[in-house]
N, C-alpha and C positions, 0 to 999 in steps of 0.2 A: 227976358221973356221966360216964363215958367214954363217946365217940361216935366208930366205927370208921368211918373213909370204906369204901365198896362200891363196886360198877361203872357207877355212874348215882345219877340220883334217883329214887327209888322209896320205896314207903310212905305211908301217910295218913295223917301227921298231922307230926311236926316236919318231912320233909322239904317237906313242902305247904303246911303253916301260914302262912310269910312270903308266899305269894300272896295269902291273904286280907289280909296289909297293903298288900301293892302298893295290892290294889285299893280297898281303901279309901280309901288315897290319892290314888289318882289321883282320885278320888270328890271330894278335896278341892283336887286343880289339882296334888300333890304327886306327883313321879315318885321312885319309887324304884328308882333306877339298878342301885347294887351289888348289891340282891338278886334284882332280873330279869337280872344278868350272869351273878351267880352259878348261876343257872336253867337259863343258854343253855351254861354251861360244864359243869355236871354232866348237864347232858341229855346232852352229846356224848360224853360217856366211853364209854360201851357201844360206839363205833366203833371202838376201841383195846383193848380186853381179848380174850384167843386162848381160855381156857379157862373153861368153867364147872362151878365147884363150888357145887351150894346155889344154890335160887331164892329162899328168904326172904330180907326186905327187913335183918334183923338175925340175929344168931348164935341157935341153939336157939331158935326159932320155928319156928308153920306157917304165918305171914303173910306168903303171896306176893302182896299185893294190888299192883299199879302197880310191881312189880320191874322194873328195867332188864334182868335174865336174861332176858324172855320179849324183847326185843326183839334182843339179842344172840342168842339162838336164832330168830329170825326172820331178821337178817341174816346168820348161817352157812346158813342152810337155801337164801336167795335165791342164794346162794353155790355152791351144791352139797354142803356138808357136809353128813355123817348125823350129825342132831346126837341128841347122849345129856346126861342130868343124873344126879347125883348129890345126893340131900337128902331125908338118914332124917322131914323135920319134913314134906316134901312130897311124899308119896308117889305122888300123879298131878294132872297140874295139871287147870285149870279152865279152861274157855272163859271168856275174858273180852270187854270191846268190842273190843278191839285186835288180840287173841291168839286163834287156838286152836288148838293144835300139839298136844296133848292125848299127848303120852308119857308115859311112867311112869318112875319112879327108877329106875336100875341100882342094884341091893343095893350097898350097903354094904358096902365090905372087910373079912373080921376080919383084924385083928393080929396075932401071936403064936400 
């Protein structure tokens, strides 16, 4: 199965999954290095991407849960940018713990 790098870590479940080993491990005296590295390096991504298309965590979805979008639209906003989305799967976000910016998709372009 292919797996498309995005603009952060975001998602419940395989981007989130290797915490639950960290911690298990360390449970056991066991550090698991390269996957809390790996953690600290896809968390920072969202400080580097300029545009956003689509807040799902994966391609054709409506699962915006823990997207790194809503934090990049957070830091354009603290910015001064009007910030806008595009994403036919998410039509208006949701308040979440972190988030609530609460805009709506700009339509969708047709083509042709």
């Amino acid at each position: 199965m292919p797996f498309h790098p995005g603009p952060g870590l975001g998602g419940h479940c395989i981007p989130l999954d290797p915490f639950y080993l960290t911690w298990k491990a360390a449970e056991h005296g066991v550090w698991a290095h390269f996957i809390e590295l790996a953690g600290d390096i896809n968390t920072s991504i969202p400080r580097y991407a300029v545009l956003i298309l689509g807040l799902s965590c994966k391609a054709n979805i409506d699962d915006d849960r823990e997207s790194p979008s809503f934090e990049i639209m957070a830091m354009l906003r603290d910015r001064g940018a009007e910030v806008a989305y595009c994403d036919p799967y998410v039509p208006v976000t949701r308040k979440t713990p972190r988030h609530d910016l609460c805009p709506a998709s700009v339509p969708t372009p047709r083509l042709g």
